[in-house]
HTML snippet that shows the backbone in 3Dmol.js (N, CA, C, O; Angstrom):
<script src="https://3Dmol.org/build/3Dmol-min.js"></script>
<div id="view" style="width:600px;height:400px;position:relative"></div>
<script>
const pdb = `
ATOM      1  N   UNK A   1      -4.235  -3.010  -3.559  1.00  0.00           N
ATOM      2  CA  UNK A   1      -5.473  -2.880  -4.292  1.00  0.00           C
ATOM      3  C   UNK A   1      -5.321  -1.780  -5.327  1.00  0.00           C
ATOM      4  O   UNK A   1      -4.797  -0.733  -4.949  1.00  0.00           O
ATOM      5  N   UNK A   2      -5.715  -1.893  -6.587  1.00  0.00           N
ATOM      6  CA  UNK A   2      -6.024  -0.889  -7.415  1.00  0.00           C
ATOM      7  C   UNK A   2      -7.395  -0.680  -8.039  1.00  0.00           C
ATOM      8  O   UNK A   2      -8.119  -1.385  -8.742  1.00  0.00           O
ATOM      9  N   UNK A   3      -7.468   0.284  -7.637  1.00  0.00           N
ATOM     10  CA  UNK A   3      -9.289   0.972  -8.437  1.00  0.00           C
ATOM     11  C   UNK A   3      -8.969   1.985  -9.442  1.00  0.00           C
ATOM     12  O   UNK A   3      -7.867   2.150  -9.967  1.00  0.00           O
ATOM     13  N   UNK A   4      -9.910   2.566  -9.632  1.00  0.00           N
ATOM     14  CA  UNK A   4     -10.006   3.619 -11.066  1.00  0.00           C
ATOM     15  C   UNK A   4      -9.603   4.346 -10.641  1.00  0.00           C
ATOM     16  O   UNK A   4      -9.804   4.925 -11.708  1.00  0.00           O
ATOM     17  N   UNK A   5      -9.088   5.148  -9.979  1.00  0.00           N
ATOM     18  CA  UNK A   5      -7.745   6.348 -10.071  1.00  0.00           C
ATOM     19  C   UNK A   5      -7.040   6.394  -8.840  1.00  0.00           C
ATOM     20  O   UNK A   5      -7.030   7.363  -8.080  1.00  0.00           O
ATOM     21  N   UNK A   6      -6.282   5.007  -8.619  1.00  0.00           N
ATOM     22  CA  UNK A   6      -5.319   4.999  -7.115  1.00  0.00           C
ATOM     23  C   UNK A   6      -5.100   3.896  -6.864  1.00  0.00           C
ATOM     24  O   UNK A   6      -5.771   3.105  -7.526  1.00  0.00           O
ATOM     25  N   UNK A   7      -3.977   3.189  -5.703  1.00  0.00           N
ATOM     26  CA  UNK A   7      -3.744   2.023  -5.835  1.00  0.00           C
ATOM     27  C   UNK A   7      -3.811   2.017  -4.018  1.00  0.00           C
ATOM     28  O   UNK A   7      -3.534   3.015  -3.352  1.00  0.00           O
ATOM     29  N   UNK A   8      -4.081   1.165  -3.637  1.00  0.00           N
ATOM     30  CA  UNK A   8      -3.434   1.108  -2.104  1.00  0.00           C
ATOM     31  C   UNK A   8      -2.944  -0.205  -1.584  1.00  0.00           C
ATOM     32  O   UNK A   8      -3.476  -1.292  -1.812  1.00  0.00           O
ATOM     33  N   UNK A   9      -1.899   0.000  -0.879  1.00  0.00           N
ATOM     34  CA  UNK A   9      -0.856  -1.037  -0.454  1.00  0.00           C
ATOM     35  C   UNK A   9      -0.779  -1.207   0.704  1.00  0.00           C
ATOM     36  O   UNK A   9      -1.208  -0.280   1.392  1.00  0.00           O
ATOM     37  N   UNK A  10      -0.263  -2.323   1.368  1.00  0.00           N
ATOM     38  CA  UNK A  10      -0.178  -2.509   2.738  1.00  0.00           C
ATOM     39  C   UNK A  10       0.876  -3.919   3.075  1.00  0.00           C
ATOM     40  O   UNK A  10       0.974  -4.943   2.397  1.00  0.00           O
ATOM     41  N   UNK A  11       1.332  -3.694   3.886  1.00  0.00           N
ATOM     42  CA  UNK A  11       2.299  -4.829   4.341  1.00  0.00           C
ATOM     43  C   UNK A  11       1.559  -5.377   5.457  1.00  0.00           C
ATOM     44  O   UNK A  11       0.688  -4.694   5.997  1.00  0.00           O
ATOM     45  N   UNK A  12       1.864  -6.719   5.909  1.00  0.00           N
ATOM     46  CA  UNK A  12       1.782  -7.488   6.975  1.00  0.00           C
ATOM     47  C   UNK A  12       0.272  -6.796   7.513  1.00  0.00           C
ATOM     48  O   UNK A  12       0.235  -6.105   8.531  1.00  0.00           O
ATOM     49  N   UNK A  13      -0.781  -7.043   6.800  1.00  0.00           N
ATOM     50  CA  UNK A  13      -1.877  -5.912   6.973  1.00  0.00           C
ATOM     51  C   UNK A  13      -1.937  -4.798   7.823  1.00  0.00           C
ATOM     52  O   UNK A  13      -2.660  -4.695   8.814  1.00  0.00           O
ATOM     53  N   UNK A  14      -1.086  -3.906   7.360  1.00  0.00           N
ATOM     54  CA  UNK A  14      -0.972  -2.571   7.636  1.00  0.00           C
ATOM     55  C   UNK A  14       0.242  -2.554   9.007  1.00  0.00           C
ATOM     56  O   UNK A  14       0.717  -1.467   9.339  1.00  0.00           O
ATOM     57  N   UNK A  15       0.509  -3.361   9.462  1.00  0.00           N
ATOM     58  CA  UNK A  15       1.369  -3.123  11.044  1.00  0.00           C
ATOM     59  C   UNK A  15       2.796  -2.486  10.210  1.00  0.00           C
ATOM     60  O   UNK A  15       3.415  -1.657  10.877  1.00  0.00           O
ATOM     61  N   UNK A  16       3.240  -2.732   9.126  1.00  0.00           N
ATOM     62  CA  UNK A  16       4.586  -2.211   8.305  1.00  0.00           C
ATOM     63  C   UNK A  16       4.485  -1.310   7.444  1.00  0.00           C
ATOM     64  O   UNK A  16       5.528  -0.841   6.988  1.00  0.00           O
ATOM     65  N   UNK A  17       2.964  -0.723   6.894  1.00  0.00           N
ATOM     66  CA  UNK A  17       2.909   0.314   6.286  1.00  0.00           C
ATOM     67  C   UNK A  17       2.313   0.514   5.458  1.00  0.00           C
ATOM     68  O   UNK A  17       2.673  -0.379   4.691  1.00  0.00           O
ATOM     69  N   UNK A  18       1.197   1.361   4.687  1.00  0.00           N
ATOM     70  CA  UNK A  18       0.462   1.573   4.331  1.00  0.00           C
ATOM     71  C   UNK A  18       0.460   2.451   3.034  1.00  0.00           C
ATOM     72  O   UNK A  18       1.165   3.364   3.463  1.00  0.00           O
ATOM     73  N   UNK A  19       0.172   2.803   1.792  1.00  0.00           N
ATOM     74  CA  UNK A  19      -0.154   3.459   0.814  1.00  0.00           C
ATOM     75  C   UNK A  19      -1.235   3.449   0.011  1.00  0.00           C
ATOM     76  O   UNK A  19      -1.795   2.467  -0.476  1.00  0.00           O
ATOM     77  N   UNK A  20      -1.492   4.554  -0.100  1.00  0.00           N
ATOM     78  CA  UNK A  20      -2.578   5.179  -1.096  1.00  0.00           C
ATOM     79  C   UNK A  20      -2.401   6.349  -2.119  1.00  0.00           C
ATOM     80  O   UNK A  20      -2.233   7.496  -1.707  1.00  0.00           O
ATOM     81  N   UNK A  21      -2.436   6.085  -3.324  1.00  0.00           N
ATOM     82  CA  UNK A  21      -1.853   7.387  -4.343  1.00  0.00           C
ATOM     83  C   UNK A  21      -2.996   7.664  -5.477  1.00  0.00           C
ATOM     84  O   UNK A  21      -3.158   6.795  -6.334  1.00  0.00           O
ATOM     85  N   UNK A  22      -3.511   8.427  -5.497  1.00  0.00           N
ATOM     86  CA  UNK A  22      -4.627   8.958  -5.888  1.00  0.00           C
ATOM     87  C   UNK A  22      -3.660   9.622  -7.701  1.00  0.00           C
ATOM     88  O   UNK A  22      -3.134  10.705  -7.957  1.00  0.00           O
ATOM     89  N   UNK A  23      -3.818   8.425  -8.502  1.00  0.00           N
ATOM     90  CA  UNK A  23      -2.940   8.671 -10.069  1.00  0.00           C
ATOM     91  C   UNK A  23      -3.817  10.256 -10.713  1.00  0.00           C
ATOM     92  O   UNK A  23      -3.325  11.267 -11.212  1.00  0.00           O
ATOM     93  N   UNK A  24      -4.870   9.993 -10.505  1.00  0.00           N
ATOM     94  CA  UNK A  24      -5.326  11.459 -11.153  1.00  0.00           C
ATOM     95  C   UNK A  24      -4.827  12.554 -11.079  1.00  0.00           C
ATOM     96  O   UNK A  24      -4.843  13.445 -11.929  1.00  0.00           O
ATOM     97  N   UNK A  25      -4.241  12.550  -9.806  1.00  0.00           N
ATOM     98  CA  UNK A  25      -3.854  14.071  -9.134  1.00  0.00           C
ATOM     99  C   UNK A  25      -2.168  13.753  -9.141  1.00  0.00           C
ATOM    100  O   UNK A  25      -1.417  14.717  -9.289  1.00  0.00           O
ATOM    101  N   UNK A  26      -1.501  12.169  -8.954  1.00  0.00           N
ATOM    102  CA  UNK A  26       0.016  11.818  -8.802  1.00  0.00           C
ATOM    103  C   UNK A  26      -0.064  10.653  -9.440  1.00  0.00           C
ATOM    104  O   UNK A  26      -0.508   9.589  -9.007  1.00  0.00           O
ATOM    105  N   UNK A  27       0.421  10.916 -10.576  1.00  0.00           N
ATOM    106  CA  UNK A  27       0.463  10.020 -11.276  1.00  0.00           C
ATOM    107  C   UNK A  27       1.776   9.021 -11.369  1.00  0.00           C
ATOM    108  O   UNK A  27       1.705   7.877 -11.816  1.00  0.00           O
ATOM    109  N   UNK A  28       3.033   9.660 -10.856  1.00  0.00           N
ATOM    110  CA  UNK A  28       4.020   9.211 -10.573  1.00  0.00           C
ATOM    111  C   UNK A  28       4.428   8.579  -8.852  1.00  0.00           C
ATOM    112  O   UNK A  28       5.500   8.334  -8.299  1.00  0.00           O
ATOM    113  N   UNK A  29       2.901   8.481  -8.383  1.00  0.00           N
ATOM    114  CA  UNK A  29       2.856   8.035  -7.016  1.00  0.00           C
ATOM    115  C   UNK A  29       3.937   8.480  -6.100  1.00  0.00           C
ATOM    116  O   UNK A  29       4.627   7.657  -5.499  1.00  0.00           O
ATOM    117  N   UNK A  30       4.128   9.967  -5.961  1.00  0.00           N
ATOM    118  CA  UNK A  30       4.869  10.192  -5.060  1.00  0.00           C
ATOM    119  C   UNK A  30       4.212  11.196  -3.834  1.00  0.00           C
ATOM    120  O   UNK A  30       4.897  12.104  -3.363  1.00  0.00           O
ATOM    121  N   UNK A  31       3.001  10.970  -3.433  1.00  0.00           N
ATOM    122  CA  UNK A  31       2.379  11.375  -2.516  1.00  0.00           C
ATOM    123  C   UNK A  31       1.520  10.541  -1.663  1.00  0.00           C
ATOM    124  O   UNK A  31       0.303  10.422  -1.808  1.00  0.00           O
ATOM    125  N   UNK A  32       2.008  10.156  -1.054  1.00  0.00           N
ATOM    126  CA  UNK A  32       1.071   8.916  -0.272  1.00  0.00           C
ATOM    127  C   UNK A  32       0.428   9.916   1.053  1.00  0.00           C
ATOM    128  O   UNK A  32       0.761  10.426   2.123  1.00  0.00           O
ATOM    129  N   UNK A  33      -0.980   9.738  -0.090  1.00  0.00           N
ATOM    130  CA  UNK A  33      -2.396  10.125   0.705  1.00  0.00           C
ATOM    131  C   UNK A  33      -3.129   9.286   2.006  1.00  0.00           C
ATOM    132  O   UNK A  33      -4.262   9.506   2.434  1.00  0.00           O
ATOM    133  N   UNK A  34      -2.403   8.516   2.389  1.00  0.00           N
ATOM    134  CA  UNK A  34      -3.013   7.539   3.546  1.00  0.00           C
ATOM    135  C   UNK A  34      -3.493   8.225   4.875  1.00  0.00           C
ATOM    136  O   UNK A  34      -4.285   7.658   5.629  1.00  0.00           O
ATOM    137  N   UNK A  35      -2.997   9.423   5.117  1.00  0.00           N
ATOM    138  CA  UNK A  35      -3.466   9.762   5.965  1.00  0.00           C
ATOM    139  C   UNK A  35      -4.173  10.837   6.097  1.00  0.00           C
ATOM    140  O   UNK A  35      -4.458  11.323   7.191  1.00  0.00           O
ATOM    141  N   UNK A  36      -4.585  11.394   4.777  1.00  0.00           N
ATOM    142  CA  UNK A  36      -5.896  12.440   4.147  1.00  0.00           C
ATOM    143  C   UNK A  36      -6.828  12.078   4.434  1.00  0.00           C
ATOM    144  O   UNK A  36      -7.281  11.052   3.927  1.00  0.00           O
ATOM    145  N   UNK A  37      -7.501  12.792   5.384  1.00  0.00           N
ATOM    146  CA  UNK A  37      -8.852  12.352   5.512  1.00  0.00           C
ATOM    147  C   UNK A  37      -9.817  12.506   4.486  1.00  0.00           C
ATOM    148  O   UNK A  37     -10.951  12.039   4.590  1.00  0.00           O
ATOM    149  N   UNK A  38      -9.488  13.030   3.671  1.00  0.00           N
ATOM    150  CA  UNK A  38     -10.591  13.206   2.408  1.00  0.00           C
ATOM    151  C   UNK A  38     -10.573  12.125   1.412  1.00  0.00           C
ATOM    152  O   UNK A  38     -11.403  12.293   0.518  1.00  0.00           O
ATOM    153  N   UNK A  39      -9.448  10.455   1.261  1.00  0.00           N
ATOM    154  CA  UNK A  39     -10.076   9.863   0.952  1.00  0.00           C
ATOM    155  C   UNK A  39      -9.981   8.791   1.629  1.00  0.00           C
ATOM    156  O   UNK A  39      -9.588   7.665   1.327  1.00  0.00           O
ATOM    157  N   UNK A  40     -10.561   9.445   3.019  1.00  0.00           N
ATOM    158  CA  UNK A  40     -10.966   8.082   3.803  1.00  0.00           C
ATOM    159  C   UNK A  40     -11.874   6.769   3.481  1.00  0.00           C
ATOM    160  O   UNK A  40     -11.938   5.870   4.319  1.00  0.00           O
ATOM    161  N   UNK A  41     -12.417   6.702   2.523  1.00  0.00           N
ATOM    162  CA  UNK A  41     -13.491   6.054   2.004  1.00  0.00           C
ATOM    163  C   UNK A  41     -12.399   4.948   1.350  1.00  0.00           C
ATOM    164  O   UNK A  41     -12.250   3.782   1.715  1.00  0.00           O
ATOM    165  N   UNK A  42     -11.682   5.655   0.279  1.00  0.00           N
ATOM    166  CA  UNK A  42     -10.912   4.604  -0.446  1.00  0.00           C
ATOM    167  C   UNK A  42      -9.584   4.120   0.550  1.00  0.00           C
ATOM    168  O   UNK A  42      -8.881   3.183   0.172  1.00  0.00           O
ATOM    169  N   UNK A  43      -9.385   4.612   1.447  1.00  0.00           N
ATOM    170  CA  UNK A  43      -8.629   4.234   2.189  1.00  0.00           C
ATOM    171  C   UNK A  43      -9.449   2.627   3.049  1.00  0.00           C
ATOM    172  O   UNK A  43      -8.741   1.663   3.338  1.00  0.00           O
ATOM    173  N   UNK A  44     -10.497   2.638   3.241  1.00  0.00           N
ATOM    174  CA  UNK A  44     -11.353   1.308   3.895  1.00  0.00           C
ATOM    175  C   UNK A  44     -11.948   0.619   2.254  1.00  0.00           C
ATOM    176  O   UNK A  44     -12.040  -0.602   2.130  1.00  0.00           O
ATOM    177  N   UNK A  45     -12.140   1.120   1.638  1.00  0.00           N
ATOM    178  CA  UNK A  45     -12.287   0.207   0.552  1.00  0.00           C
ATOM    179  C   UNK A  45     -10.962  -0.931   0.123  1.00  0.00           C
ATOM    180  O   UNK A  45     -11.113  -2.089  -0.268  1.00  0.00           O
ATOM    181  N   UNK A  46      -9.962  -0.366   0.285  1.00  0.00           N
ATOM    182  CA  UNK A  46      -9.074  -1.233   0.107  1.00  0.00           C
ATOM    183  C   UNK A  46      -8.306  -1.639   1.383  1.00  0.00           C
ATOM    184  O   UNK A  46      -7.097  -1.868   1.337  1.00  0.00           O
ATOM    185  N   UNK A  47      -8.975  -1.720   2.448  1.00  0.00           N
ATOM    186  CA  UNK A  47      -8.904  -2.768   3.521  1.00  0.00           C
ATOM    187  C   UNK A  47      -9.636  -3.669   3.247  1.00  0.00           C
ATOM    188  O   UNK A  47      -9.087  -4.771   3.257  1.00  0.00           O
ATOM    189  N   UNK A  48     -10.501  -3.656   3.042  1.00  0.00           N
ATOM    190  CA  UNK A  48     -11.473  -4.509   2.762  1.00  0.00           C
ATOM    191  C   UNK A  48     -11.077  -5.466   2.106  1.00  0.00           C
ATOM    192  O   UNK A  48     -10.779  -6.566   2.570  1.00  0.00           O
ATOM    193  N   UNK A  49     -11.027  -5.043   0.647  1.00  0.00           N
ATOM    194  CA  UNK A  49     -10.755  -5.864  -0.309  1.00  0.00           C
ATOM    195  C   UNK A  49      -9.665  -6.067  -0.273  1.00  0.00           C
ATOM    196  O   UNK A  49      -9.367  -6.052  -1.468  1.00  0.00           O
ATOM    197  N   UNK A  50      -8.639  -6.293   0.356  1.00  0.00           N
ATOM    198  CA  UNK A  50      -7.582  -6.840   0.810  1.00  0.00           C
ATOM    199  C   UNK A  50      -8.016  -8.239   1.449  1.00  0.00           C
ATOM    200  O   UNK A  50      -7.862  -9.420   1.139  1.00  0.00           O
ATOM    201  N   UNK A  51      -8.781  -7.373   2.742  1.00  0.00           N
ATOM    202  CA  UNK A  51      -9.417  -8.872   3.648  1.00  0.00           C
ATOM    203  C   UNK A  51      -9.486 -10.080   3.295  1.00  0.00           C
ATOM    204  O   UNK A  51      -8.879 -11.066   3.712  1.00  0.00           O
ATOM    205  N   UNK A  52     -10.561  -9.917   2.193  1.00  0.00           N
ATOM    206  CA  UNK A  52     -10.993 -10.949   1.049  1.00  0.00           C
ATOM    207  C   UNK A  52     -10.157 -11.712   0.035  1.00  0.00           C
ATOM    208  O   UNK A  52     -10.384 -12.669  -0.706  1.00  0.00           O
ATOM    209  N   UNK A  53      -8.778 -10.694   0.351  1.00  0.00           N
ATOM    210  CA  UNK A  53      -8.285 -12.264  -0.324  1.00  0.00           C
ATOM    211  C   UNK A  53      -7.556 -13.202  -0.086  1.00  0.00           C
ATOM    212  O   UNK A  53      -7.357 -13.091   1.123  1.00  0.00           O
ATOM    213  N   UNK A  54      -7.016 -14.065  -0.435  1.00  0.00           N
ATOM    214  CA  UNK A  54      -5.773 -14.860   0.289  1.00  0.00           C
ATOM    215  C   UNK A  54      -4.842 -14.499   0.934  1.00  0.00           C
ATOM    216  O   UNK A  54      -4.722 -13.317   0.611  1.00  0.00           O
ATOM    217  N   UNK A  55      -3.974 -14.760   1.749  1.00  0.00           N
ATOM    218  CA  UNK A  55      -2.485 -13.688   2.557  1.00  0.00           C
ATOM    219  C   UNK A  55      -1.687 -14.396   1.628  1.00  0.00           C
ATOM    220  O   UNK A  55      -1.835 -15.528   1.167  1.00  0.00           O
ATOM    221  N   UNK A  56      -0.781 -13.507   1.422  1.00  0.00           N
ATOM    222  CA  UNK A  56       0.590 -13.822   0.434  1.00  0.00           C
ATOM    223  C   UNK A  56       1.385 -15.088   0.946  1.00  0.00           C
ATOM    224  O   UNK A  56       1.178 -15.384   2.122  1.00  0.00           O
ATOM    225  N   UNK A  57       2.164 -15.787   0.313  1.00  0.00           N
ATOM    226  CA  UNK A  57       2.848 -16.270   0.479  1.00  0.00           C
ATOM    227  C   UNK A  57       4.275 -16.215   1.032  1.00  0.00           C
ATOM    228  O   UNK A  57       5.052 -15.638   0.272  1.00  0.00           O
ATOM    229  N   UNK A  58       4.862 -16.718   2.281  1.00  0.00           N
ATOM    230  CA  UNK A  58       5.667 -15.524   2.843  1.00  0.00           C
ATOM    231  C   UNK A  58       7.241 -15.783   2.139  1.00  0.00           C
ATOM    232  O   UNK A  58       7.672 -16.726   1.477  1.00  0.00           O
ATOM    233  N   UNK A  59       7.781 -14.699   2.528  1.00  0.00           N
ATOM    234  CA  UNK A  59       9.071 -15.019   1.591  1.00  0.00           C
ATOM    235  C   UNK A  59       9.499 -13.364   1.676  1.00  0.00           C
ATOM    236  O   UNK A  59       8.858 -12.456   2.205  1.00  0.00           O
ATOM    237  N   UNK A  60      10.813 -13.298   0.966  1.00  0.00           N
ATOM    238  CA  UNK A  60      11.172 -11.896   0.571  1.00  0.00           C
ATOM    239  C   UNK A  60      11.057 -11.206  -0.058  1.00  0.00           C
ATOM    240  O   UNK A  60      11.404 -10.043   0.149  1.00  0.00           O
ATOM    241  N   UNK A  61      10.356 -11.744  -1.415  1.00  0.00           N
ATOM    242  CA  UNK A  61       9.305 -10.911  -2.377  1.00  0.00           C
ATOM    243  C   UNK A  61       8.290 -10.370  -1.443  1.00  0.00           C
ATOM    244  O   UNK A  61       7.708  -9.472  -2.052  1.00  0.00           O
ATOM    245  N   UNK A  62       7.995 -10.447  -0.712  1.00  0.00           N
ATOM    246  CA  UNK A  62       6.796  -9.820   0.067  1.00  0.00           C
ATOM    247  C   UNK A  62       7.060  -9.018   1.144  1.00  0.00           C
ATOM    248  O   UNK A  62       6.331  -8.786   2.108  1.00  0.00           O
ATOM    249  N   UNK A  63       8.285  -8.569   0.880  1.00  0.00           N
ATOM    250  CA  UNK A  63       8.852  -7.898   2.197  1.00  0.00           C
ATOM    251  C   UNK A  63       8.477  -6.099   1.564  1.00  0.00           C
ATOM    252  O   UNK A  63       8.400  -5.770   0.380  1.00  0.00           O
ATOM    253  N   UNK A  64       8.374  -5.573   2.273  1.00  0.00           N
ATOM    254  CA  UNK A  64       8.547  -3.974   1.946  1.00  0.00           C
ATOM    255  C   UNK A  64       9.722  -3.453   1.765  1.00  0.00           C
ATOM    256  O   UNK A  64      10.318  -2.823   2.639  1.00  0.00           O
ATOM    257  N   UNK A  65      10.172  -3.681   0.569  1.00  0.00           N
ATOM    258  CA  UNK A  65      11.581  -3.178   0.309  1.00  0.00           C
ATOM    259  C   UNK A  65      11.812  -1.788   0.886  1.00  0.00           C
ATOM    260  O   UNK A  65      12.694  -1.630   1.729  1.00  0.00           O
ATOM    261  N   UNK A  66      10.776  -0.391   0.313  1.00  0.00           N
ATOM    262  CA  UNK A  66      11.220   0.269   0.788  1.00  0.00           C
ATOM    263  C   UNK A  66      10.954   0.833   2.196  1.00  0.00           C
ATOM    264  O   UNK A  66      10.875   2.061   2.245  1.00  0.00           O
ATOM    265  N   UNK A  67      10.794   0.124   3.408  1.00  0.00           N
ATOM    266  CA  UNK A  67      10.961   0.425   4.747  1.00  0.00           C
ATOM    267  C   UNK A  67      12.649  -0.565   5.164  1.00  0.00           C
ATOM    268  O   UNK A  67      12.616  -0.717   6.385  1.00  0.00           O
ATOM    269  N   UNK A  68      13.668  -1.067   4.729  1.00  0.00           N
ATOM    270  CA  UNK A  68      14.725  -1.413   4.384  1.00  0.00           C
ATOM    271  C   UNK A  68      15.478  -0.360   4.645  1.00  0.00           C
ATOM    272  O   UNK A  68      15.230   0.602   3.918  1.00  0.00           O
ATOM    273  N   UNK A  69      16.632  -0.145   5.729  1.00  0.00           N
ATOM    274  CA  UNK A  69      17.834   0.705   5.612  1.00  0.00           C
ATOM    275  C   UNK A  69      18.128   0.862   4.523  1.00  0.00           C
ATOM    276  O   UNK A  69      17.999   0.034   3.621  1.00  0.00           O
ATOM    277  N   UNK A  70      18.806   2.531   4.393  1.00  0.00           N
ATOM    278  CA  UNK A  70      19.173   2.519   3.216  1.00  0.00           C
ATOM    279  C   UNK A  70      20.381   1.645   2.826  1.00  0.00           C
ATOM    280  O   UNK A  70      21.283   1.459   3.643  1.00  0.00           O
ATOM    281  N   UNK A  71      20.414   1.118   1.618  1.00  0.00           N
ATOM    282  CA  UNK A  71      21.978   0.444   1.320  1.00  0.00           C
ATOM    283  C   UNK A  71      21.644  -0.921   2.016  1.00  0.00           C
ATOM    284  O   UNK A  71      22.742  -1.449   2.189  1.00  0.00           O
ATOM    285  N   UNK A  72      20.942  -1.517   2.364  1.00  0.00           N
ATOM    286  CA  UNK A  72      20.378  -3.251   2.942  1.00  0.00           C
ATOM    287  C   UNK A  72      19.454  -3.511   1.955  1.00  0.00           C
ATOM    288  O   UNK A  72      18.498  -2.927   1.446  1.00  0.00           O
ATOM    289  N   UNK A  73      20.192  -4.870   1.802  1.00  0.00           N
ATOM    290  CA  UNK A  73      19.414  -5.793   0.187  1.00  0.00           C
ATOM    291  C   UNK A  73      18.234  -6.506   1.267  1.00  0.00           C
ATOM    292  O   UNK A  73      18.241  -6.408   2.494  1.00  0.00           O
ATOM    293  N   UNK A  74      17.346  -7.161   0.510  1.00  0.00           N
ATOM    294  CA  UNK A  74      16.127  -7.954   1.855  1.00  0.00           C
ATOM    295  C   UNK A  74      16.942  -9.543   1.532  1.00  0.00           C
ATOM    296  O   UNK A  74      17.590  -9.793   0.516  1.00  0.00           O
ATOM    297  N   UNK A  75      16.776 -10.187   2.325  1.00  0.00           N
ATOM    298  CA  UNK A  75      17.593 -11.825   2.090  1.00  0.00           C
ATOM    299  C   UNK A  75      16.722 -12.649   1.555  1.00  0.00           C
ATOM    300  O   UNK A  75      17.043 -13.810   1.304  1.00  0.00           O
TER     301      UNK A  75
END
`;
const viewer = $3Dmol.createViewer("view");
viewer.addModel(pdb, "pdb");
viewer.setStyle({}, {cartoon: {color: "spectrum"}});
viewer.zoomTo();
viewer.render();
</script>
């Protein structure tokens, strides 16, 4: 999901992993806020709106590359 200042991500709805990066403050998304309680709000906003939409299509584009050993391609 992306809103007006942050994006949040999730695999296999959430059982593989979760992100939230708040661009205002990291703009180069290298702080994953998911488990800040201060933006718990946008953290369930984009469960939500996840919910609502279709589940991906499965395949290896949809894999979480980076939870992948290091140096393992996804097949």
């Amino acid at each position: 999901m992306i809103f007006e200042d942050g994006r949040y991500t999730e695999w296999e709805s959430g059982r593989r992993g979760r992100e939230l990066y708040v661009r205002a403050e990291d703009p180069g998304e290298y702080h994953n806020r998911i488990a800040d309680p201060r933006v718990e709000n946008a953290v369930r906003a984009g469960e939500m709106m996840l919910r609502q939409l279709p589940p991906p299509k499965p395949g290896p584009s949809n894999r979480p590359r980076a939870l992948l050993p290091a140096g393992e391609k996804s097949k």
